[in-house]
N, CA, C and O atoms as a Tinker XYZ file with bonds, in Angstrom:
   352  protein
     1  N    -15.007000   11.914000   -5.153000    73     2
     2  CA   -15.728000   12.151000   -3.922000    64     1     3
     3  C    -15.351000   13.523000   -3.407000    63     2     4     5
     4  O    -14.204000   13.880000   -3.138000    81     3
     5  N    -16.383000   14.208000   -3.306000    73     3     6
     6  CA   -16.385000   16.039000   -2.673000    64     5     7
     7  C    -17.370000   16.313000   -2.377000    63     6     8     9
     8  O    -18.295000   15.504000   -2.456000    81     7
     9  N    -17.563000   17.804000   -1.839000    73     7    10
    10  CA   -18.441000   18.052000   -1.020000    64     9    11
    11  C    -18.840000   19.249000   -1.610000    63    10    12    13
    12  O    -17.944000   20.092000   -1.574000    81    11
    13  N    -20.001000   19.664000   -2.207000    73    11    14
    14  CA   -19.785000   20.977000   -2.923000    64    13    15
    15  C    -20.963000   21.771000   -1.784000    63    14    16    17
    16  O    -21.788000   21.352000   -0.972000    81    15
    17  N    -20.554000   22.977000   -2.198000    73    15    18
    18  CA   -21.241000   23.503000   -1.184000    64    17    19
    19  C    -22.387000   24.157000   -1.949000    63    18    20    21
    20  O    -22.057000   24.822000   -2.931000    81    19
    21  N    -23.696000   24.070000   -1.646000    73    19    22
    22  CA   -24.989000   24.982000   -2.036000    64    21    23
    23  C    -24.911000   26.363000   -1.714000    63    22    24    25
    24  O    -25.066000   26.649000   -0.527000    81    23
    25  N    -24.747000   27.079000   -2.351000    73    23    26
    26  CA   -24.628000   28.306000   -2.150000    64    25    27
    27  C    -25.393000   29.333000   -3.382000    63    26    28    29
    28  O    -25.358000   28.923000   -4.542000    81    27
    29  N    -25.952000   30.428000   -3.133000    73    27    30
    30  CA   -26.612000   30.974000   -3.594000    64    29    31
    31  C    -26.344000   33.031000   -3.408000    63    30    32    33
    32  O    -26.044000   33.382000   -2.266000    81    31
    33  N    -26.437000   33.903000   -4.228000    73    31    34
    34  CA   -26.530000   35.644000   -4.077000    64    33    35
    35  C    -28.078000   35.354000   -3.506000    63    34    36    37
    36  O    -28.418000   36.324000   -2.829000    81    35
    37  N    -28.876000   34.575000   -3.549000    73    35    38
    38  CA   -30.027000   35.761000   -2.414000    64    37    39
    39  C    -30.977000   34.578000   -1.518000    63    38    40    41
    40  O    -31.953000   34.755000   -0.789000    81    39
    41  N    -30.443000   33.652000   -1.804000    73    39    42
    42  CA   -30.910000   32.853000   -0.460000    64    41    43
    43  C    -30.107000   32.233000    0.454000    63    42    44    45
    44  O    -28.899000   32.072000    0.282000    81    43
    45  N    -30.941000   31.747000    1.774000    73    43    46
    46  CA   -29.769000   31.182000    2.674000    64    45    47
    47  C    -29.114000   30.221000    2.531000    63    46    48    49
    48  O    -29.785000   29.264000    2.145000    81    47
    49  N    -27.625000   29.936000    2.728000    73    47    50
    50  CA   -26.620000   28.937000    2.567000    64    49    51
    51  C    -27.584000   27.904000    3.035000    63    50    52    53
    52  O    -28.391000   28.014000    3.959000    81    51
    53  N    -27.308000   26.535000    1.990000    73    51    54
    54  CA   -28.092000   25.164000    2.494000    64    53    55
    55  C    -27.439000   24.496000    2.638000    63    54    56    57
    56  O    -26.350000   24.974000    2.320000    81    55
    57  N    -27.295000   23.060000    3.122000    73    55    58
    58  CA   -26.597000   22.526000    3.960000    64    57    59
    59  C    -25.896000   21.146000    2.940000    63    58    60    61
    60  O    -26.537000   20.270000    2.360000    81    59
    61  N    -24.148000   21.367000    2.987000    73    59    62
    62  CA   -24.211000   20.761000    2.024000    64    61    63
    63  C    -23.733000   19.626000    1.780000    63    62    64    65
    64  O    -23.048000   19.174000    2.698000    81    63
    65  N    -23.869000   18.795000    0.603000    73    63    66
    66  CA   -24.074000   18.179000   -0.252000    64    65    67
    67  C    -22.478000   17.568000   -0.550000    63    66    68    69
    68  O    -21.398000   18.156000   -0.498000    81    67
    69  N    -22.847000   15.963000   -0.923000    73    67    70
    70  CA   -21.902000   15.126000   -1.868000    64    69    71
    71  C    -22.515000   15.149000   -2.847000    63    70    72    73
    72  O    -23.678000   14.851000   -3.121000    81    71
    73  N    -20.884000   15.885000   -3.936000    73    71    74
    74  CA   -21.399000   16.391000   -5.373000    64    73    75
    75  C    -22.138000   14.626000   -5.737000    63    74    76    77
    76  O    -22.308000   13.737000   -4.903000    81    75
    77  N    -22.483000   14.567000   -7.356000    73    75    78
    78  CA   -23.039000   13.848000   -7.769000    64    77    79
    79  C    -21.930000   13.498000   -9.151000    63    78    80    81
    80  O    -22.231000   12.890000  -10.178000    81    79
    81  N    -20.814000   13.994000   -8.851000    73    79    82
    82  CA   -20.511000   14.069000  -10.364000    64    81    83
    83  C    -19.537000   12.910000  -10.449000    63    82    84    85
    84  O    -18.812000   12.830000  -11.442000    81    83
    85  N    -19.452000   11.837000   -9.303000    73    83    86
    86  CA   -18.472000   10.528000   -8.714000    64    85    87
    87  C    -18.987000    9.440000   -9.351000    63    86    88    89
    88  O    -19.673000    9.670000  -10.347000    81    87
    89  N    -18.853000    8.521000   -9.077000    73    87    90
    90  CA   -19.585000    6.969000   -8.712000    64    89    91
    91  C    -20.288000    6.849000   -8.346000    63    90    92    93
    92  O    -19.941000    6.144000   -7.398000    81    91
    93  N    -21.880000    7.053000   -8.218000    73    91    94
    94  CA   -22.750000    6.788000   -6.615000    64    93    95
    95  C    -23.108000    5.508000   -6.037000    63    94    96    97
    96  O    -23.928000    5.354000   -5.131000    81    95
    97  N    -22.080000    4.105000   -6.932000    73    95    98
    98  CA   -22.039000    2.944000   -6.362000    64    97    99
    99  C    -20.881000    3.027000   -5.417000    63    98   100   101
   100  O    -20.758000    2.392000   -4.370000    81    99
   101  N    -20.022000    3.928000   -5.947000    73    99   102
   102  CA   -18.482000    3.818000   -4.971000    64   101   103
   103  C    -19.046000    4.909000   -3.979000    63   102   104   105
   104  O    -18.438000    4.860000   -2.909000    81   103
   105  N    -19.753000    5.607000   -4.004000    73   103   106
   106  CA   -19.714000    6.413000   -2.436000    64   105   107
   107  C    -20.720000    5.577000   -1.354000    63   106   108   109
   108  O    -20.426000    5.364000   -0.178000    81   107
   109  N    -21.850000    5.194000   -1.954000    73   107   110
   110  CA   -22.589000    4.176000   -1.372000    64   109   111
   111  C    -21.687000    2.747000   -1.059000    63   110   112   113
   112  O    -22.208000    1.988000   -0.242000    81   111
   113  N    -20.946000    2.509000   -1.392000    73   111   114
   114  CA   -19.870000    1.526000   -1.094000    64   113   115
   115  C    -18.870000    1.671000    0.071000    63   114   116   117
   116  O    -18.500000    0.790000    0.848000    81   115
   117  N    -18.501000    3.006000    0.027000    73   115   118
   118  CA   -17.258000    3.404000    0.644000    64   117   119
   119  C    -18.070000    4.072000    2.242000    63   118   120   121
   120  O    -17.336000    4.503000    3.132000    81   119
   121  N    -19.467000    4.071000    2.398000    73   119   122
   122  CA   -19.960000    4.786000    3.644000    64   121   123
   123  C    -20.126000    4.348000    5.123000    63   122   124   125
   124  O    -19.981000    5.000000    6.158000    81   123
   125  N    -20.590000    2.608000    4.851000    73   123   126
   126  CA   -19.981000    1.884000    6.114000    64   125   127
   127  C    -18.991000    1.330000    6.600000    63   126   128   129
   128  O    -18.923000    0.636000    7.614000    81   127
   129  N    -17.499000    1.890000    5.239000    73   127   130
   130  CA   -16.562000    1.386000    5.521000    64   129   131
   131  C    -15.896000    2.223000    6.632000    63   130   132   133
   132  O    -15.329000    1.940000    7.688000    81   131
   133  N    -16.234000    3.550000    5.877000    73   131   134
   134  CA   -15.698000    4.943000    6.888000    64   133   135
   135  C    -16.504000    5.512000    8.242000    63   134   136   137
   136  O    -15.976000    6.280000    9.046000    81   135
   137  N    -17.658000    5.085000    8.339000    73   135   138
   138  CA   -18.205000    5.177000    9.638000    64   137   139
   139  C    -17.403000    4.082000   10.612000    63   138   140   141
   140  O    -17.008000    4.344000   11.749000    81   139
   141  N    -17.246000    2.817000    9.940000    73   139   142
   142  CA   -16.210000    1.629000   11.028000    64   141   143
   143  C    -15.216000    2.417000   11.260000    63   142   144   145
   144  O    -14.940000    2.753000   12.412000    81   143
   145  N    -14.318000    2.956000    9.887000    73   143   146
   146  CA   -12.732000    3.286000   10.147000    64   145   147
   147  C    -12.869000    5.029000   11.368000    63   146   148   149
   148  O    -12.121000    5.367000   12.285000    81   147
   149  N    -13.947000    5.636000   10.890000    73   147   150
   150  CA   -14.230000    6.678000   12.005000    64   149   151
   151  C    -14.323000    6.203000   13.501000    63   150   152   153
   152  O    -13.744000    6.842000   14.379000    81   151
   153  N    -15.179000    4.889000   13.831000    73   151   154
   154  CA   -15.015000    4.148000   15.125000    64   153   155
   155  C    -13.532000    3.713000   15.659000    63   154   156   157
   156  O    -13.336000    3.684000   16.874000    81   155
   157  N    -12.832000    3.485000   15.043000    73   155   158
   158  CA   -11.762000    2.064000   15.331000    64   157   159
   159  C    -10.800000    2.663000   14.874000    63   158   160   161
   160  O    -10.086000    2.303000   15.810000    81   159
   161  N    -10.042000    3.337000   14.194000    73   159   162
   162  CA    -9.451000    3.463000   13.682000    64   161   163
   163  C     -8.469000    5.100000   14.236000    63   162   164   165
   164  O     -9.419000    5.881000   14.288000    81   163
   165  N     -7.528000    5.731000   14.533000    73   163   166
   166  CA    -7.200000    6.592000   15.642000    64   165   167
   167  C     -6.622000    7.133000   14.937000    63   166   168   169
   168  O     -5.853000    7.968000   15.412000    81   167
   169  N     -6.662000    6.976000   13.501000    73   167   170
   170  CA    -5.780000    8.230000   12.648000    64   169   171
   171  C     -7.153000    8.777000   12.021000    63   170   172   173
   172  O     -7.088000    9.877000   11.472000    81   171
   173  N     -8.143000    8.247000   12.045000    73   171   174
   174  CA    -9.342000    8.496000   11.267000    64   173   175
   175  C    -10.284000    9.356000   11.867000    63   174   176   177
   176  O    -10.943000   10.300000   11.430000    81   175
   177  N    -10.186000    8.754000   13.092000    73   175   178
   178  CA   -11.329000    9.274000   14.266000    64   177   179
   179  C    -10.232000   10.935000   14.242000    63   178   180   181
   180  O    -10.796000   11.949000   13.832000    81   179
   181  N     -9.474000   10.986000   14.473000    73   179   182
   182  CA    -8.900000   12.521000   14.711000    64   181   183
   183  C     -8.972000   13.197000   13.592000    63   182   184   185
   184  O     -8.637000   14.332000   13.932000    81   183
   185  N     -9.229000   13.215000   12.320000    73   183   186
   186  CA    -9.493000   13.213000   11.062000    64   185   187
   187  C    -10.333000   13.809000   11.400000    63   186   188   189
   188  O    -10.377000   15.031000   11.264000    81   187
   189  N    -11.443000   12.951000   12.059000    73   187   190
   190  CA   -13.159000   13.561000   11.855000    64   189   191
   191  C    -13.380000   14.112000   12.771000    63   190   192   193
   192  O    -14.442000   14.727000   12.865000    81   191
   193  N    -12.190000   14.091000   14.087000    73   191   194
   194  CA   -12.978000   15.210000   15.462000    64   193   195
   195  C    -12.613000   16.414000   14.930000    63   194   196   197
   196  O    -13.408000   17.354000   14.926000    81   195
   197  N    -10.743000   16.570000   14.168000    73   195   198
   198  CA   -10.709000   17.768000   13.528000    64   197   199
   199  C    -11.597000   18.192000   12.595000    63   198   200   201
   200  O    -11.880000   19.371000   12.808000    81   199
   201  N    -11.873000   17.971000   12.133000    73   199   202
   202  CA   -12.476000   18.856000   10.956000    64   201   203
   203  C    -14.255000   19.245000   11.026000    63   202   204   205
   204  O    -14.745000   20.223000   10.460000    81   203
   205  N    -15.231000   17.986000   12.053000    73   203   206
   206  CA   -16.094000   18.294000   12.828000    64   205   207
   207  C    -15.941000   18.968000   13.609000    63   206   208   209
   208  O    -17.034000   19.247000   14.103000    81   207
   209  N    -14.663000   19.773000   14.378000    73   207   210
   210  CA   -14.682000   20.925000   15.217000    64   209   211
   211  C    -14.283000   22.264000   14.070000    63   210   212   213
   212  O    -14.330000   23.394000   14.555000    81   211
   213  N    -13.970000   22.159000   12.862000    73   211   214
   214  CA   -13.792000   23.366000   12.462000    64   213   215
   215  C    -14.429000   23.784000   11.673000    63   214   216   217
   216  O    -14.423000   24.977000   11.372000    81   215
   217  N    -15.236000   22.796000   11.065000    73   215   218
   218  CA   -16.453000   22.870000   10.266000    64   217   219
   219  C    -17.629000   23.127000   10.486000    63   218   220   221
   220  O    -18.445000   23.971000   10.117000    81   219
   221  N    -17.575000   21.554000   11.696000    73   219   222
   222  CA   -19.211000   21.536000   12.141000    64   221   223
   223  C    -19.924000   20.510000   11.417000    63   222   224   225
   224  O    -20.250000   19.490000   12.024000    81   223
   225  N    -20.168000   20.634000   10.362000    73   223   226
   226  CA   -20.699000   19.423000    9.159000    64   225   227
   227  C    -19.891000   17.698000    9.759000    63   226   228   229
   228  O    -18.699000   17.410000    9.872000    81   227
   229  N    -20.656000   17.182000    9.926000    73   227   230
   230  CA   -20.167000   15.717000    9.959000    64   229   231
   231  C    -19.947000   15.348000    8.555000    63   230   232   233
   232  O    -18.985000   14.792000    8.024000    81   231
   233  N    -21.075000   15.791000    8.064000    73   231   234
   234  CA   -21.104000   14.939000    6.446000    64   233   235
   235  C    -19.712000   14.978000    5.588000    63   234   236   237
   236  O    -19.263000   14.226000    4.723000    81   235
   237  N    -19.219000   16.177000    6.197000    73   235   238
   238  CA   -18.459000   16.520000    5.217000    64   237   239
   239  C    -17.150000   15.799000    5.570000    63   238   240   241
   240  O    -16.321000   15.456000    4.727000    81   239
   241  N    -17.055000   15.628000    6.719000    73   239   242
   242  CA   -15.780000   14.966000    7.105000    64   241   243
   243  C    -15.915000   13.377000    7.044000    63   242   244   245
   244  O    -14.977000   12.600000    6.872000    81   243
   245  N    -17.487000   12.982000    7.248000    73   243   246
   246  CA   -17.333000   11.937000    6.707000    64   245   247
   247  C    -16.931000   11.398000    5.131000    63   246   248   249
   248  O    -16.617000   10.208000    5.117000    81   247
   249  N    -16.901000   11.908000    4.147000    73   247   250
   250  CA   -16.579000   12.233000    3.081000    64   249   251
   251  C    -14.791000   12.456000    3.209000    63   250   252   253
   252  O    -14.081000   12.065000    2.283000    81   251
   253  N    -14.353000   12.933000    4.099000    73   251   254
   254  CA   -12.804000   13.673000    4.059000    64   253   255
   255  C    -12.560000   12.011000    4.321000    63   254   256   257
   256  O    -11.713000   11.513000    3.579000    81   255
   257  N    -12.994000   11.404000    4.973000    73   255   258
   258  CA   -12.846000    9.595000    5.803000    64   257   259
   259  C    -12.917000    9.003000    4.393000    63   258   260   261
   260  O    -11.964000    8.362000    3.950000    81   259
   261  N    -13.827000    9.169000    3.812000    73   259   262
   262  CA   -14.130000    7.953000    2.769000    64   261   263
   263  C    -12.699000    8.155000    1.724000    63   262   264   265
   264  O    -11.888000    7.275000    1.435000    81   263
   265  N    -12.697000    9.553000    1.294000    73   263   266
   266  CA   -11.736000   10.050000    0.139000    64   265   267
   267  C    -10.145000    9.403000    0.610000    63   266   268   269
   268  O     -9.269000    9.203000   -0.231000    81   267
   269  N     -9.953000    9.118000    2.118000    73   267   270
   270  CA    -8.792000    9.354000    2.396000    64   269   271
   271  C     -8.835000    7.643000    2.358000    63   270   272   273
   272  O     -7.948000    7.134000    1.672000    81   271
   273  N     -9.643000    6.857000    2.931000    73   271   274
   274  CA    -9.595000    5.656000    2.687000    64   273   275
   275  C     -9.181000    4.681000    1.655000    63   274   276   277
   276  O     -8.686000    3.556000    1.725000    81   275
   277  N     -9.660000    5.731000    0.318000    73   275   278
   278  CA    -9.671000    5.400000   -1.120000    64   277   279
   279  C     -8.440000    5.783000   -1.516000    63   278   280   281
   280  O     -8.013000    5.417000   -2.612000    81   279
   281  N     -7.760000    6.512000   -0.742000    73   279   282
   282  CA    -6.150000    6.961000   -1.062000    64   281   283
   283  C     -5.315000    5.925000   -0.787000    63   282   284   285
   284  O     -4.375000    5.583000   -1.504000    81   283
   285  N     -5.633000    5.427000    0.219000    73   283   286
   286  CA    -5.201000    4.288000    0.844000    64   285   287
   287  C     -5.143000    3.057000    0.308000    63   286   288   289
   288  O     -4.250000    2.244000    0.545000    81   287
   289  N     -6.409000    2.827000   -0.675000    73   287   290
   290  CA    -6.611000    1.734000   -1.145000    64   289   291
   291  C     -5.811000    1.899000   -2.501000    63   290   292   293
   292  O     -4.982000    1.032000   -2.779000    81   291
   293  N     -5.975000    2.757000   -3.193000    73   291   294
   294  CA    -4.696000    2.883000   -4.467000    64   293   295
   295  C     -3.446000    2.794000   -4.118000    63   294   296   297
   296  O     -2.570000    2.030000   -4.525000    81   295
   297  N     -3.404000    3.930000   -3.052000    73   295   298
   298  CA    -1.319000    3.642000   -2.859000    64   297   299
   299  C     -1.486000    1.731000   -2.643000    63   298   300   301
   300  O     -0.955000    1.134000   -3.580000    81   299
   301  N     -1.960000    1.049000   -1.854000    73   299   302
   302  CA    -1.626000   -0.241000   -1.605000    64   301   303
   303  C     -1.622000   -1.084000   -3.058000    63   302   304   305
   304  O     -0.618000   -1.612000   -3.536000    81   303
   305  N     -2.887000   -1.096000   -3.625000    73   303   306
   306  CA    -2.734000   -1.552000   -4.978000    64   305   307
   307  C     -1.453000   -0.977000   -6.015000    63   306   308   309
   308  O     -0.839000   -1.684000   -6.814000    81   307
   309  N     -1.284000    0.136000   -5.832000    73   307   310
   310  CA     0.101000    0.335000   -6.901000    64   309   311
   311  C      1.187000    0.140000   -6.186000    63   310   312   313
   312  O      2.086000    0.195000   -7.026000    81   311
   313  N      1.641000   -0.044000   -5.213000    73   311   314
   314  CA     2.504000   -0.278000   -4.519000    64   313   315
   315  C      2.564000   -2.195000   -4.216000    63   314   316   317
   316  O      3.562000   -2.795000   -3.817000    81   315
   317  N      1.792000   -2.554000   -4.402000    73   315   318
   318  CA     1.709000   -3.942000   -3.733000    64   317   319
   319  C      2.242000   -4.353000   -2.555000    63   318   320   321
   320  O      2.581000   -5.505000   -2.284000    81   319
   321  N      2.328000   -3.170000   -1.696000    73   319   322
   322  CA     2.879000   -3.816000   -0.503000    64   321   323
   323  C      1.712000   -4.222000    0.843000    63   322   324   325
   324  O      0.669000   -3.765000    0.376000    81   323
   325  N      1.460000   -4.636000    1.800000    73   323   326
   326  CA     0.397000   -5.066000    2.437000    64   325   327
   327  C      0.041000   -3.676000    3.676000    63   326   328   329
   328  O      0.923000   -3.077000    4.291000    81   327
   329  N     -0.842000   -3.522000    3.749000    73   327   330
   330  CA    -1.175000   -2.800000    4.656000    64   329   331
   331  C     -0.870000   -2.435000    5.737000    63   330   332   333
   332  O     -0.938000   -1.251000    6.065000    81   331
   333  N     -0.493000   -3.324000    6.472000    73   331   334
   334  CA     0.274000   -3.660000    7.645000    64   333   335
   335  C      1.690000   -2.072000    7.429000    63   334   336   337
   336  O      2.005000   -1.122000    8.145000    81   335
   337  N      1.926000   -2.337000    6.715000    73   335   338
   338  CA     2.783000   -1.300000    6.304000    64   337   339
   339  C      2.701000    0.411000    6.450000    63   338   340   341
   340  O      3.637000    1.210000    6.490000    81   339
   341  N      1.303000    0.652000    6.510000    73   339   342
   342  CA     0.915000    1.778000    6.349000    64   341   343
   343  C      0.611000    2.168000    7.581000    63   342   344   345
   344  O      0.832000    3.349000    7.846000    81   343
   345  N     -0.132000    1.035000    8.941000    73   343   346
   346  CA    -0.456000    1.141000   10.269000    64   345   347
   347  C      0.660000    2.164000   10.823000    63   346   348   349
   348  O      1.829000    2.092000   10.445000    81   347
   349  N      0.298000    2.926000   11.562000    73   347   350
   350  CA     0.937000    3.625000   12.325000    64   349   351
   351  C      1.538000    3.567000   14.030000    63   350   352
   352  O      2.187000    4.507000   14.488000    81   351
C-alpha cells in the first residue's frame, strides 16, 4: 500500500493515486477499517490531521491510516500478544 504520485516534464501535476501494484482486495478491505480508526481512534486521527495539514491530500493519509493499521495487525500476529497491549 503507497501512494505514487502522477507526475509528468510537461503537464500539470495530477492528483494522486494508490499505486496498483498491492492487493486491490486488501486495500478495498482495509478502507472502512481506517476511515472508523481515523474517527475513534486518537493516535490515528492525529496521524491524519498531521499529514492532511502538510500535505493537503486526504487520500494520501488515508492510505498512511490503512498501511499503519496493517503494521499493527502483523506485529500482533507475530508477536501473539493481544492488542490491548499496544493501546496507548
Amino acid at each position: 500500500m503507497d501512494v505514487k504520485l502522477k507526475d509528468s516534464d510537461t503537464s500539470v501535476k495530477g492528483k494522486p493515486r494508490i499505486s496498483k501494484k498491492g492487493n486491490r482486495h486488501l486495500r478495498k478491505a482495509m478502507h472502512m477499517p481506517a476511515l472508523s480508526a481515523m474517527r475513534f481512534n486518537e493516535q490515528n486521527k492525529a496521524l491524519f490531521v498531521r499529514l492532511v495539514s502538510r500535505h493537503g491530500i486526504k487520500m494520501k493519509a488515508a492510505v498512511s491510516v490503512q498501511r499503519k493499521i496493517l503494521e499493527l495487525i502483523y506485529i500482533i500476529f507475530k508477536t501473539d500478544k493481544p492488542f490491548n497491549d499496544y493501546i496507548q
